[in-house]
PDBQT receptor file of N, H, CA, C and O in Angstrom, charges set to zero:
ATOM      1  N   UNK A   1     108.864  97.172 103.472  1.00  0.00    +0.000 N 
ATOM      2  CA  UNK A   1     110.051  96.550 102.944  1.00  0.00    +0.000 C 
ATOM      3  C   UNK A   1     110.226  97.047 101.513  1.00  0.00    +0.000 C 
ATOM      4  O   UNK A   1     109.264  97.100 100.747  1.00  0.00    +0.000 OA
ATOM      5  N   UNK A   2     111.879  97.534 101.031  1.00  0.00    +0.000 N 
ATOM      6  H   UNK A   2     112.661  97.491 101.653  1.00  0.00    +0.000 HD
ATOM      7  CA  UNK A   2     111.675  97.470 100.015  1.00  0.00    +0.000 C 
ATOM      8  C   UNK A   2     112.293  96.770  99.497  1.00  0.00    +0.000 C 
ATOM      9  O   UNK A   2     113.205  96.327 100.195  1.00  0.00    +0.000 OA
ATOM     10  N   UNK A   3     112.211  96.117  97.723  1.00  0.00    +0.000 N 
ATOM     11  H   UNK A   3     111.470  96.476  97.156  1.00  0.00    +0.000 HD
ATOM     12  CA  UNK A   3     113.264  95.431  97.247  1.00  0.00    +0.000 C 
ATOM     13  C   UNK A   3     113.546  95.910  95.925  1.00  0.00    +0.000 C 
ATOM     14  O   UNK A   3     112.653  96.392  95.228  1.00  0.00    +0.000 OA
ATOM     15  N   UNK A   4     114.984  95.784  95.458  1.00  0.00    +0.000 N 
ATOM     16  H   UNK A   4     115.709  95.392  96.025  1.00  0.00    +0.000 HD
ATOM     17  CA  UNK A   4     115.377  96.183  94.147  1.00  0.00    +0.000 C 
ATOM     18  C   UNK A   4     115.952  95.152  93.194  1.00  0.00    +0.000 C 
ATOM     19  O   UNK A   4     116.405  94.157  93.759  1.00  0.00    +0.000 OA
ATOM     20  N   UNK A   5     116.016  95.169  92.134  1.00  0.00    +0.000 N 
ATOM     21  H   UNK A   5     115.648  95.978  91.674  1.00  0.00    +0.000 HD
ATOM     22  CA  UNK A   5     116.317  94.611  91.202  1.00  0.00    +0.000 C 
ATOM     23  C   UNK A   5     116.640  94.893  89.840  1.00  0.00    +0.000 C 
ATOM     24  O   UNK A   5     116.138  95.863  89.273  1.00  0.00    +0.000 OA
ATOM     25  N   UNK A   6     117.363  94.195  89.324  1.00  0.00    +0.000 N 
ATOM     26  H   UNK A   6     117.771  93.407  89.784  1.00  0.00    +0.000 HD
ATOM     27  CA  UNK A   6     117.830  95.054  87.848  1.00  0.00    +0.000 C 
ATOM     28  C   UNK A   6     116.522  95.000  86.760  1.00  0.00    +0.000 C 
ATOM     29  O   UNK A   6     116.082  95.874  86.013  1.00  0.00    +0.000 OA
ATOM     30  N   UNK A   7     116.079  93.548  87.003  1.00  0.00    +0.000 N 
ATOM     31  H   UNK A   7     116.436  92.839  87.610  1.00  0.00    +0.000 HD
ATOM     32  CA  UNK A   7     114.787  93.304  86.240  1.00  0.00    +0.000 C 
ATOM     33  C   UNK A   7     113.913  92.951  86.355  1.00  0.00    +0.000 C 
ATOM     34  O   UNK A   7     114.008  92.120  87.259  1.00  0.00    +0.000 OA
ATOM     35  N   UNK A   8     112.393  93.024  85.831  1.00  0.00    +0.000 N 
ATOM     36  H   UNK A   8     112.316  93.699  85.097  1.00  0.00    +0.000 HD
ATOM     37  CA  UNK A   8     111.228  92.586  86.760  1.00  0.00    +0.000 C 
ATOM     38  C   UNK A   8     111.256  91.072  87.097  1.00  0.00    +0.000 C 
ATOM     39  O   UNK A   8     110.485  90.643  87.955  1.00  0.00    +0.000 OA
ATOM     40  N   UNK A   9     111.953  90.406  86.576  1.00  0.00    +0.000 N 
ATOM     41  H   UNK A   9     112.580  90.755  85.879  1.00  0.00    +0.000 HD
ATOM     42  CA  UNK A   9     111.811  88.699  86.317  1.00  0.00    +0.000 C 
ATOM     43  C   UNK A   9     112.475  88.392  87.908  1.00  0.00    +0.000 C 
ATOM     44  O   UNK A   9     112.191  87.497  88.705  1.00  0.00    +0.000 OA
ATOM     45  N   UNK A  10     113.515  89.565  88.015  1.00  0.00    +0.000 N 
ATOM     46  H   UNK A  10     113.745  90.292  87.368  1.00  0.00    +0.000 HD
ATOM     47  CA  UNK A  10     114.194  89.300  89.016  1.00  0.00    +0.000 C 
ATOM     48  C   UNK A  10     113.441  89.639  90.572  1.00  0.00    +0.000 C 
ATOM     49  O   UNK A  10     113.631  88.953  91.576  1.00  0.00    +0.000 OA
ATOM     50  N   UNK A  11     112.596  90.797  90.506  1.00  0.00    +0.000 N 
ATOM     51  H   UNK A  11     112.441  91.354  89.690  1.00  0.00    +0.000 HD
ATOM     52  CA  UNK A  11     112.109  91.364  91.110  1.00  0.00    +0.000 C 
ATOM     53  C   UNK A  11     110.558  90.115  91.706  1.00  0.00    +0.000 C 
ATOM     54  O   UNK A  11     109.964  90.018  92.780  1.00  0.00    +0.000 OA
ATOM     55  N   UNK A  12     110.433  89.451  90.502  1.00  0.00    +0.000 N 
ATOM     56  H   UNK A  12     110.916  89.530  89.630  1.00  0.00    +0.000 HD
ATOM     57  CA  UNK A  12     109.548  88.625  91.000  1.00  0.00    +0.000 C 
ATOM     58  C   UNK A  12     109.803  87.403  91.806  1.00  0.00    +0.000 C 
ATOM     59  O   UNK A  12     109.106  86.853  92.659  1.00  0.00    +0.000 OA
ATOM     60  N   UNK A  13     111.421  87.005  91.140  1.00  0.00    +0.000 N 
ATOM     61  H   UNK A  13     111.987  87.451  90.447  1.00  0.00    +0.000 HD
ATOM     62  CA  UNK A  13     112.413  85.675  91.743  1.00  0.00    +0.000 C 
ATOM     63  C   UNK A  13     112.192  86.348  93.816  1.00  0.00    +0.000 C 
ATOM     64  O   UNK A  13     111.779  85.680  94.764  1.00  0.00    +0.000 OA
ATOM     65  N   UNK A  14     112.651  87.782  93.810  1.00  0.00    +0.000 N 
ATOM     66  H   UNK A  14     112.987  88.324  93.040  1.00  0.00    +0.000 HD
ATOM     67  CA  UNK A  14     113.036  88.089  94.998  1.00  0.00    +0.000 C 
ATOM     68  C   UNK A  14     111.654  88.453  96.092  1.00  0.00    +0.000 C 
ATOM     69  O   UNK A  14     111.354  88.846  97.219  1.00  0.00    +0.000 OA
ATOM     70  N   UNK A  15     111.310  88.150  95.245  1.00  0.00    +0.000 N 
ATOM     71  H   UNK A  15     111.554  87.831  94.329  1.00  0.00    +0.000 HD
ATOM     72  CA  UNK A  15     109.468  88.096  96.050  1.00  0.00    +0.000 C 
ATOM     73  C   UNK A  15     108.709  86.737  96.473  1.00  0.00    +0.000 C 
ATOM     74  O   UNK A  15     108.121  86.446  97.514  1.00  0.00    +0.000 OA
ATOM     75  N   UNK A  16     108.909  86.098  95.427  1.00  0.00    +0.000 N 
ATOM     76  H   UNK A  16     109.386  86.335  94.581  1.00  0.00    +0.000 HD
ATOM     77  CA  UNK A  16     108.872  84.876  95.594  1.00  0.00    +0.000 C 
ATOM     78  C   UNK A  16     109.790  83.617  96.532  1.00  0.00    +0.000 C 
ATOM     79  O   UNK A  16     109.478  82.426  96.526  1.00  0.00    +0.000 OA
ATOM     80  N   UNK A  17     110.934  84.191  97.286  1.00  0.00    +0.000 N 
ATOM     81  H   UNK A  17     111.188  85.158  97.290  1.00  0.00    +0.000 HD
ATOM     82  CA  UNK A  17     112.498  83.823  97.632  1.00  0.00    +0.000 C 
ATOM     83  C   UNK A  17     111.566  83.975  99.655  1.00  0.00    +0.000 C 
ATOM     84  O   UNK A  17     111.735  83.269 100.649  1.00  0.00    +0.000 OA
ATOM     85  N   UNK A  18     110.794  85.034  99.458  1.00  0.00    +0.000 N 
ATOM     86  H   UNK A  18     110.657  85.607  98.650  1.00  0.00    +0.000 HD
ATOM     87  CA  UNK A  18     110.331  85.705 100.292  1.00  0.00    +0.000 C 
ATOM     88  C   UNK A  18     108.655  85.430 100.896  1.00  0.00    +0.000 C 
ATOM     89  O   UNK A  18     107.951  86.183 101.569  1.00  0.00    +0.000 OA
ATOM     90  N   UNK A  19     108.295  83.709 100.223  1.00  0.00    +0.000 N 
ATOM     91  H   UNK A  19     108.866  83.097  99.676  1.00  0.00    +0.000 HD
ATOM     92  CA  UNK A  19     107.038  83.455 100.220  1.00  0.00    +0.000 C 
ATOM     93  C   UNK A  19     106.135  84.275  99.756  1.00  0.00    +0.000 C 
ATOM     94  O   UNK A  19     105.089  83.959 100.323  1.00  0.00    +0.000 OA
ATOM     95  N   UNK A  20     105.949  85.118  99.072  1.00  0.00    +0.000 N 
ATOM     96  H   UNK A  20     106.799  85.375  98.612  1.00  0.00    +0.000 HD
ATOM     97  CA  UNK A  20     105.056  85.634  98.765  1.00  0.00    +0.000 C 
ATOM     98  C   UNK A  20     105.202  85.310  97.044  1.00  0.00    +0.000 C 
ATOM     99  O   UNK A  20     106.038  85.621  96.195  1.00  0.00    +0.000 OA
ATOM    100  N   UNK A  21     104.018  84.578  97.031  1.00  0.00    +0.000 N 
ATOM    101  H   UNK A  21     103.339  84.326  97.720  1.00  0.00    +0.000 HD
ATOM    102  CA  UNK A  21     103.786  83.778  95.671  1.00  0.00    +0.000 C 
ATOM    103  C   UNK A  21     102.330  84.049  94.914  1.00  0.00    +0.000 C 
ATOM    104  O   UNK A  21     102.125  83.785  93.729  1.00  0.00    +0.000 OA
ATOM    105  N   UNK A  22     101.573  84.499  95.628  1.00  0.00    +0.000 N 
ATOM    106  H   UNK A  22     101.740  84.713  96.590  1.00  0.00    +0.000 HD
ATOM    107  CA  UNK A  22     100.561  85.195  95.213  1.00  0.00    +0.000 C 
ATOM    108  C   UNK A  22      99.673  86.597  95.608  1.00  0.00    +0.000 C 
ATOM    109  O   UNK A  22      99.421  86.905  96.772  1.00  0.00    +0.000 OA
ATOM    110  N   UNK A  23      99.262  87.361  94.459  1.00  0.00    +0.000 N 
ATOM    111  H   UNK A  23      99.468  87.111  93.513  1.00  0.00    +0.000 HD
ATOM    112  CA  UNK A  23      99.198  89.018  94.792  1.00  0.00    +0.000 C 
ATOM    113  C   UNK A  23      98.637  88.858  96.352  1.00  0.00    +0.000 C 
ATOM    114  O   UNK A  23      99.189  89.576  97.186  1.00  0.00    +0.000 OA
ATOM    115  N   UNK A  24      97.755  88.115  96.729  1.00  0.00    +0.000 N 
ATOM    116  H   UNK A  24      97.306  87.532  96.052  1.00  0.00    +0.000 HD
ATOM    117  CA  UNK A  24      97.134  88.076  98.177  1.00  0.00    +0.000 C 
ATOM    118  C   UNK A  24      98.143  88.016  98.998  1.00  0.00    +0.000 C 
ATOM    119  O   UNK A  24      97.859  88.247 100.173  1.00  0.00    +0.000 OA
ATOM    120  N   UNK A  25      99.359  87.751  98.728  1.00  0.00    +0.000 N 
ATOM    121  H   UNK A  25      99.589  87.563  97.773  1.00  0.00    +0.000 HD
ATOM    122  CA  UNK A  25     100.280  87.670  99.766  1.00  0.00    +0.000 C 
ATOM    123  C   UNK A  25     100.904  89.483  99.952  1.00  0.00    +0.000 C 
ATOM    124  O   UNK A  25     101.487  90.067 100.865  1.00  0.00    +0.000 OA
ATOM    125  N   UNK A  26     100.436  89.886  98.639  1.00  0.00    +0.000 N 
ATOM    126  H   UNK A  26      99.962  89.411  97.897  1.00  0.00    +0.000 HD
ATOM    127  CA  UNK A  26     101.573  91.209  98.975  1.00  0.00    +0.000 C 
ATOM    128  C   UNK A  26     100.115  92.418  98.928  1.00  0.00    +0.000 C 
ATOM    129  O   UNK A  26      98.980  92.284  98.470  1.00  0.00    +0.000 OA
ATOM    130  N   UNK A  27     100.924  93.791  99.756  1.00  0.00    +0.000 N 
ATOM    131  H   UNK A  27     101.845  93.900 100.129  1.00  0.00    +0.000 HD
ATOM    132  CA  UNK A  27      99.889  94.633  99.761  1.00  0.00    +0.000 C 
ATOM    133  C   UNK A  27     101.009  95.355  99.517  1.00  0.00    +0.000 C 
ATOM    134  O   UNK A  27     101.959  95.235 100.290  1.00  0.00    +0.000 OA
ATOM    135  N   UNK A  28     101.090  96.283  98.330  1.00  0.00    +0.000 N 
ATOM    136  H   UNK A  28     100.318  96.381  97.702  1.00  0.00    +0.000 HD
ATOM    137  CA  UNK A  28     101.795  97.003  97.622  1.00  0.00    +0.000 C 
ATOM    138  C   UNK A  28     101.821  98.574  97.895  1.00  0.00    +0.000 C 
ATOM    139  O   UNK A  28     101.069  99.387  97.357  1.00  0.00    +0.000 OA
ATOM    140  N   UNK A  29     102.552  98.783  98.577  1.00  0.00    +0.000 N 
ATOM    141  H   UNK A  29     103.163  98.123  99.014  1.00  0.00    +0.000 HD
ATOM    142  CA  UNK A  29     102.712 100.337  99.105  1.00  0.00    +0.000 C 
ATOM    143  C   UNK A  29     102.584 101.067  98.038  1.00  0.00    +0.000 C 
ATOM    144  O   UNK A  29     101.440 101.449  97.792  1.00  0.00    +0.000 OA
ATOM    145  N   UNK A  30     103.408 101.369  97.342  1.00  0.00    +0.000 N 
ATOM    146  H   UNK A  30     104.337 101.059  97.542  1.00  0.00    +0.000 HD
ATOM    147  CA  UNK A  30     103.651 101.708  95.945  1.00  0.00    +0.000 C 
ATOM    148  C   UNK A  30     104.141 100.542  94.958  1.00  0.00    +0.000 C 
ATOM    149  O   UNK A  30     104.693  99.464  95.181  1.00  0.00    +0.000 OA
ATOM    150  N   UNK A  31     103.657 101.276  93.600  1.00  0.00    +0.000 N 
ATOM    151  H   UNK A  31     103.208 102.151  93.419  1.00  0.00    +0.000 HD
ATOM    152  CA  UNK A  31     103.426 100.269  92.651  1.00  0.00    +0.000 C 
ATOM    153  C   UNK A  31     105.256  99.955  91.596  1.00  0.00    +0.000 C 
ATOM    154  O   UNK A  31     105.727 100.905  90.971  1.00  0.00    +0.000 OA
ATOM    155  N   UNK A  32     105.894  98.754  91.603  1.00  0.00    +0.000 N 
ATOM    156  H   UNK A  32     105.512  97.982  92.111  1.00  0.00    +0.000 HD
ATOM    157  CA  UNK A  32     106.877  99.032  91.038  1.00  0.00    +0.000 C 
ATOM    158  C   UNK A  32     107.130 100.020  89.769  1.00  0.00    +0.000 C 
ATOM    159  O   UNK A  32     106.423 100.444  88.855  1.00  0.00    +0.000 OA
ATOM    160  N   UNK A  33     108.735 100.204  90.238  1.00  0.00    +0.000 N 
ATOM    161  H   UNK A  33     109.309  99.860  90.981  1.00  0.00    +0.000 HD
ATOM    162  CA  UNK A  33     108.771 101.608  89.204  1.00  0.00    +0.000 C 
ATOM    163  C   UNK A  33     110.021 101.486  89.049  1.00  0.00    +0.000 C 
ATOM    164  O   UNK A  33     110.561 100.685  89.811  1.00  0.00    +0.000 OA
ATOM    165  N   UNK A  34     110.763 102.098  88.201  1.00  0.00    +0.000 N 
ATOM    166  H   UNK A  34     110.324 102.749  87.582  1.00  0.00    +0.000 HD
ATOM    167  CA  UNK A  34     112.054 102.150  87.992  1.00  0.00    +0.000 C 
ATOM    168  C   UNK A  34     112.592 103.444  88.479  1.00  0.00    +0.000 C 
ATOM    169  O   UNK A  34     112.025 104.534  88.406  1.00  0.00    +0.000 OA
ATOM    170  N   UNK A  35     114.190 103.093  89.171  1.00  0.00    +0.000 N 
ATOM    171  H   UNK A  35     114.652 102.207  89.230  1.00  0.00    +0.000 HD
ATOM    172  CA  UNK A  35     114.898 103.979  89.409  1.00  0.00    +0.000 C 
ATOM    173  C   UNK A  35     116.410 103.996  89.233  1.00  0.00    +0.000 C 
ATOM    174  O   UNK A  35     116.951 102.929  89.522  1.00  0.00    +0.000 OA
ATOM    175  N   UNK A  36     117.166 104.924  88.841  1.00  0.00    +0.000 N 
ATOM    176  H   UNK A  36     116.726 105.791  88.606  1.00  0.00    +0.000 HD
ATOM    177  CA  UNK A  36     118.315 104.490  88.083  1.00  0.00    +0.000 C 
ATOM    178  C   UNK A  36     118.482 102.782  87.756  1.00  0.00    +0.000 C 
ATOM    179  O   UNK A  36     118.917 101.900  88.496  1.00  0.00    +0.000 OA
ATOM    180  N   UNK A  37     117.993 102.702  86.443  1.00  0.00    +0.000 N 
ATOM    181  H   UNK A  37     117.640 103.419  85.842  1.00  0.00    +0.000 HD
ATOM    182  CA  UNK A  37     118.343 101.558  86.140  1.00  0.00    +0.000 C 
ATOM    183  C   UNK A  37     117.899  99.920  86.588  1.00  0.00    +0.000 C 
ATOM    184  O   UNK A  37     118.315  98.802  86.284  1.00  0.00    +0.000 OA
ATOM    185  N   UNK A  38     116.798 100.475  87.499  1.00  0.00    +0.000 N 
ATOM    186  H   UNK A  38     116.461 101.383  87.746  1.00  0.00    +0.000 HD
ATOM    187  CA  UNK A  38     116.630  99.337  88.422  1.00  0.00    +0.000 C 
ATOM    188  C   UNK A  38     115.122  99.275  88.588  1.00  0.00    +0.000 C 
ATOM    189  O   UNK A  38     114.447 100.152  88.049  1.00  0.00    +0.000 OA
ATOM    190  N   UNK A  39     114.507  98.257  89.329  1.00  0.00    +0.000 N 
ATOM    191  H   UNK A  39     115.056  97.544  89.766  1.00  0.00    +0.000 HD
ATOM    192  CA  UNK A  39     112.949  98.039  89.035  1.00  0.00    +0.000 C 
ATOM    193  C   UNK A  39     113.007  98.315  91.131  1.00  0.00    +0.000 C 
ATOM    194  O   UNK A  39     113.772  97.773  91.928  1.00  0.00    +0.000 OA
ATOM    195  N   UNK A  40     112.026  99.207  91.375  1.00  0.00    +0.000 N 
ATOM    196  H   UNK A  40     111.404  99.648  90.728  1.00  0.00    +0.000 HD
ATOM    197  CA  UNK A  40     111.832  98.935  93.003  1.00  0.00    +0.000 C 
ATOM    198  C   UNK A  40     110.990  98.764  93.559  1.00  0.00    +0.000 C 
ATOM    199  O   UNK A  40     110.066  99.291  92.938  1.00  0.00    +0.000 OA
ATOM    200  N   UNK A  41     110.701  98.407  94.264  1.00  0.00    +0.000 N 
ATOM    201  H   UNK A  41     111.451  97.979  94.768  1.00  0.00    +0.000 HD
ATOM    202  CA  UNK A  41     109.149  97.716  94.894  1.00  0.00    +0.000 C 
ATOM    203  C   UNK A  41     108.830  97.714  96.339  1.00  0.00    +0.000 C 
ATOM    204  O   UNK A  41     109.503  96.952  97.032  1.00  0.00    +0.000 OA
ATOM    205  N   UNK A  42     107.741  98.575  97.032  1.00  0.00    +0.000 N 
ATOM    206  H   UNK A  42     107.194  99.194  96.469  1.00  0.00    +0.000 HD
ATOM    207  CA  UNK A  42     107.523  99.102  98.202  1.00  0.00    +0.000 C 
ATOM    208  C   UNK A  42     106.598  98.392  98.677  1.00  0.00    +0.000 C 
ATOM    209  O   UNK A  42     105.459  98.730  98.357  1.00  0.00    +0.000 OA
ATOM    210  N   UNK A  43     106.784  97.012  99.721  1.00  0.00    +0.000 N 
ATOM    211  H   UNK A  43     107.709  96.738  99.982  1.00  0.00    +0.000 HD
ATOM    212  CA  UNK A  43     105.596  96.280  99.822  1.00  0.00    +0.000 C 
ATOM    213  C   UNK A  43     105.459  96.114 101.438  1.00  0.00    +0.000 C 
ATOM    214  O   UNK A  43     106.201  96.739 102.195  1.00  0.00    +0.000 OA
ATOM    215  N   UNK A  44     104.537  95.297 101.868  1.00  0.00    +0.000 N 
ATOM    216  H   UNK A  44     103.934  94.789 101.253  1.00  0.00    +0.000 HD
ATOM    217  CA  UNK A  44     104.199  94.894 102.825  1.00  0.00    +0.000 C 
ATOM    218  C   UNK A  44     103.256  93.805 103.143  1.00  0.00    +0.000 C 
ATOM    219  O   UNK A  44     102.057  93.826 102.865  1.00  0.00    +0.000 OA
ATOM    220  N   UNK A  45     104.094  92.525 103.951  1.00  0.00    +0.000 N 
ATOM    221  H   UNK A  45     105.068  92.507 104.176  1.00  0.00    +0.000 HD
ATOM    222  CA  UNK A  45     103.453  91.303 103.627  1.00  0.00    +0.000 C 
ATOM    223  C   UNK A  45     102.297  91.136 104.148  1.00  0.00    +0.000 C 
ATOM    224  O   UNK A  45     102.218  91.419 105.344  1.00  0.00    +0.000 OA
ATOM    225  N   UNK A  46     101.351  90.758 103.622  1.00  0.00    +0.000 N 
ATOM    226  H   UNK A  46     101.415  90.528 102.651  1.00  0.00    +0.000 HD
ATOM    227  CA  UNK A  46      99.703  90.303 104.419  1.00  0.00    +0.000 C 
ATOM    228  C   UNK A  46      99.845  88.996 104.686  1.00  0.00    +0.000 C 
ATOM    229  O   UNK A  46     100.273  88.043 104.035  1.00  0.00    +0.000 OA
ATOM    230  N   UNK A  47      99.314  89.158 105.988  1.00  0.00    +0.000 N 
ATOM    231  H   UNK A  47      98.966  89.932 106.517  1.00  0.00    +0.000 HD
ATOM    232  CA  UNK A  47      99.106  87.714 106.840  1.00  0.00    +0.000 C 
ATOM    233  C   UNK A  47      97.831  87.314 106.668  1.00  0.00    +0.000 C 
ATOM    234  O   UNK A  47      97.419  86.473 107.468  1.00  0.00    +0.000 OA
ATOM    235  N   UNK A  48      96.892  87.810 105.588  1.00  0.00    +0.000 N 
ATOM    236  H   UNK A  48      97.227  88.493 104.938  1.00  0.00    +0.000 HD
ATOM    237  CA  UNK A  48      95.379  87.359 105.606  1.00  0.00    +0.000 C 
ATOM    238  C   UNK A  48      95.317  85.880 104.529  1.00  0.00    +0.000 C 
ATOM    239  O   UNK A  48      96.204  85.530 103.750  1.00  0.00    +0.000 OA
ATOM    240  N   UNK A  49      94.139  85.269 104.751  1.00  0.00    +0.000 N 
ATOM    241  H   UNK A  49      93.419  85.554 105.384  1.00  0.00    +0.000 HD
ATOM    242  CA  UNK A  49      94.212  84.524 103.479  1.00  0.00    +0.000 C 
ATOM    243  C   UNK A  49      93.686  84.894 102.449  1.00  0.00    +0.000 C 
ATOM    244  O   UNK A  49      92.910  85.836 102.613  1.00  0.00    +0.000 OA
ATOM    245  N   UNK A  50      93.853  84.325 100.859  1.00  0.00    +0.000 N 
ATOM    246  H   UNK A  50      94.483  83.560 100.726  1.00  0.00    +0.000 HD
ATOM    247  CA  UNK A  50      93.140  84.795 100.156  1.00  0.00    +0.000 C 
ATOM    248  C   UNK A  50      91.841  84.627  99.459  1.00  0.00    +0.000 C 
ATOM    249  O   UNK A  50      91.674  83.589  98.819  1.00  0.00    +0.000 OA
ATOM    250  N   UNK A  51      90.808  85.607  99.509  1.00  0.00    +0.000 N 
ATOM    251  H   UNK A  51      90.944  86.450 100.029  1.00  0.00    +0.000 HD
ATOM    252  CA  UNK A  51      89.788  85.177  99.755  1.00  0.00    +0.000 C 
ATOM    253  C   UNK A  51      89.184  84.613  97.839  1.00  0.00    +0.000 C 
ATOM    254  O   UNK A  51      89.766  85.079  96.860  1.00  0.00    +0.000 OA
ATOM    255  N   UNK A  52      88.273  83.838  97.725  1.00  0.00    +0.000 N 
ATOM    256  H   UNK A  52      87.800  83.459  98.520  1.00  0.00    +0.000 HD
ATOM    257  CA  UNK A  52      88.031  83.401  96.737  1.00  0.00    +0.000 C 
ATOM    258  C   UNK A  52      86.768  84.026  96.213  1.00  0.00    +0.000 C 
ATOM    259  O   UNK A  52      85.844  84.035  97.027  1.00  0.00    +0.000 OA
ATOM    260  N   UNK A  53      86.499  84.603  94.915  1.00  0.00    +0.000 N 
ATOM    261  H   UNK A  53      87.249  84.596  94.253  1.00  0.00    +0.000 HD
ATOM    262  CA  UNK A  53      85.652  85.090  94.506  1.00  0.00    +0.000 C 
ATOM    263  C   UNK A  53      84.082  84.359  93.921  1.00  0.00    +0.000 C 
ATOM    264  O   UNK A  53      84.028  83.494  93.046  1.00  0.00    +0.000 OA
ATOM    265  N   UNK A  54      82.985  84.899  94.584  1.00  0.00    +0.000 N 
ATOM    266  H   UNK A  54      83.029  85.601  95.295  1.00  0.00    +0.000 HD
ATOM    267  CA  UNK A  54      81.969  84.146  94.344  1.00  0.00    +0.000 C 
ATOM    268  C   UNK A  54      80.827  84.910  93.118  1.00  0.00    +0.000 C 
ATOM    269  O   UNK A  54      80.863  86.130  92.954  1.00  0.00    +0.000 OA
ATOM    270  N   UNK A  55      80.276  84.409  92.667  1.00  0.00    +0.000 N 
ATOM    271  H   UNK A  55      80.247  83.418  92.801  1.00  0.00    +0.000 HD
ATOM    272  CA  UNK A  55      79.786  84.612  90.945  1.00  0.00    +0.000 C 
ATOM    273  C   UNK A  55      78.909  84.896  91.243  1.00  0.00    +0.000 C 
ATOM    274  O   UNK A  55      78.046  85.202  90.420  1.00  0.00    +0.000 OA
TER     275      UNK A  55
């Protein structure tokens, strides 16, 4: 999936619009970048949970 946006704030609104509210939710094809004028973002949603880090 991709999504565009004019700005990252926005780019995060439209990610978030999209359940994905935390990085564990997204597996990032490519890393956002700008293109004419615009922020774009190449992702793909993970259905895993996220796992919690142990010390």
């Amino acid at each position: 999936m991709t999504i565009e946006a004019e700005t990252l704030v926005l780019l995060t609104e439209a990610l978030k619009k999209r359940g994905m509210r935390l990085l564990a939710d997204i597996n990032f094809i490519r890393a956002p970048y700008r293109r004419n004028h615009r922020w774009v973002c190449c992702i793909a949603q993970t259905t895993r949970k996220p796992r919690t880090l142990r010390a």
